[in-house]
N, C-alpha and C positions, 0 to 999 in steps of 0.2 A: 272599509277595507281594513283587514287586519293588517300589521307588521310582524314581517319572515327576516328570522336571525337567522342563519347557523353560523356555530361555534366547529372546529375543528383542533384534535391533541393526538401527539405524536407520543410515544413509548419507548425511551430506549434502553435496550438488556443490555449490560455488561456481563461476556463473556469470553471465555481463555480461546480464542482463537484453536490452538491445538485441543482444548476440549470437541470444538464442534466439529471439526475434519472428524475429529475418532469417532465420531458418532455417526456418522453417514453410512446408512443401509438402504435398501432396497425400497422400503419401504417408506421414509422418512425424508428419500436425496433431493425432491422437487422443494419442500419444504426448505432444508437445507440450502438446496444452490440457491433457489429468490433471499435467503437470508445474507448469505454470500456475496451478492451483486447488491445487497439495499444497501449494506454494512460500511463500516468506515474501520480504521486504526485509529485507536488512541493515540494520539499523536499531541505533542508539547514541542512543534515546529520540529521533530525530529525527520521529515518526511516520507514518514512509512505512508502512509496514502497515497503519495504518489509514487511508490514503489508496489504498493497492492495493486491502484487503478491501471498498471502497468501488466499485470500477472490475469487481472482477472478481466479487463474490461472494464466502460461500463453501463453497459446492458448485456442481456441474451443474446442478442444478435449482433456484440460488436467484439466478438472472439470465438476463437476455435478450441474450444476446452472441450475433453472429450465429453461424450452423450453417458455413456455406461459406467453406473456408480462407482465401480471399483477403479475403475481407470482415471478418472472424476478425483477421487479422493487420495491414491499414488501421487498425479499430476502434482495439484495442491498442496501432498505435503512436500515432495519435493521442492518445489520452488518457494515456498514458506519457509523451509529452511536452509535453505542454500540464500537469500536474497535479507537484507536489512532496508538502511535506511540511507540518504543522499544525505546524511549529518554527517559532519565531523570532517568533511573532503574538501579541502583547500588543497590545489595545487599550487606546484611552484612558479608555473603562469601567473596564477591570479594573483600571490600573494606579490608578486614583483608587478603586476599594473597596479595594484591599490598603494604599493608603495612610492611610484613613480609619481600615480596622479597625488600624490601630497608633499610632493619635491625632496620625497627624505633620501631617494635613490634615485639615480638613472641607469634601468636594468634591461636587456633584452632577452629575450626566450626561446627556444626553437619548441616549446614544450607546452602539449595541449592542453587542452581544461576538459577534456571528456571527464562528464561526470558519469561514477557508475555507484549502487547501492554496494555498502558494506555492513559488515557482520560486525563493527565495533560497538555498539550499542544493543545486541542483540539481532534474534532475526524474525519476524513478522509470523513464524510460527509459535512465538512466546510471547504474545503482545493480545492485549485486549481488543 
């Protein structure tokens, strides 16, 4: 009996995000969305990923993003540009319990930690 390898490689394009929304036509969008849904952000712990897997899902079947190209590619850019990254967001909750748990304060708060994406770093429409 003979011995059975397989070997398996992955491929990844570095691409401007805002290039590939501009590009979505009629012809190319099925292409485009599986490229959309495989995709990730370049991300250096800034958490745009989990500001995309937020916008897009992730798979086909775990969001309601419109069906028709044009609609499809509006949607996307609008929230690509309206939404950034969960970096850079310390509120005054958290930073008064990290400073409590290390006895340098004793602080109390009425004030929440909802965290939400911002546009200080950019916005996921300009992002690899």
């Amino acid at each position: 009996m003979g011995k059975s390898e397989t070997v398996s490689a992955s491929i990844g394009i570095k691409i401007l995000v805002s290039d590939l929304i501009l590009q979505i036509n009629k012809t190319n969008f099925n292409l485009i969305k599986k490229m959309i849904y495989s995709g990730s952000i370049e991300d250096s712990n800034s958490y745009y990923n989990e500001v995309y897997r937020n916008i897009i899902g992730y798979d086909e079947t775990d969001n309601e993003l419109p069906e028709n190209y044009l609609e499809f590619k509006e949607f996307l850019i609008n929230k690509l540009k309206t939404n950034g990254s969960y970096y850079f967001l310390l509120h005054i909750s958290e930073v008064a319990t990290l400073l409590t748990k290390i006895n340098f304060v004793n602080f109390t708060s009425t004030h929440t930690s909802k965290v939400e994406p911002n546009l200080t770093n950019g916005c996921l429409f300009e992002r690899y």
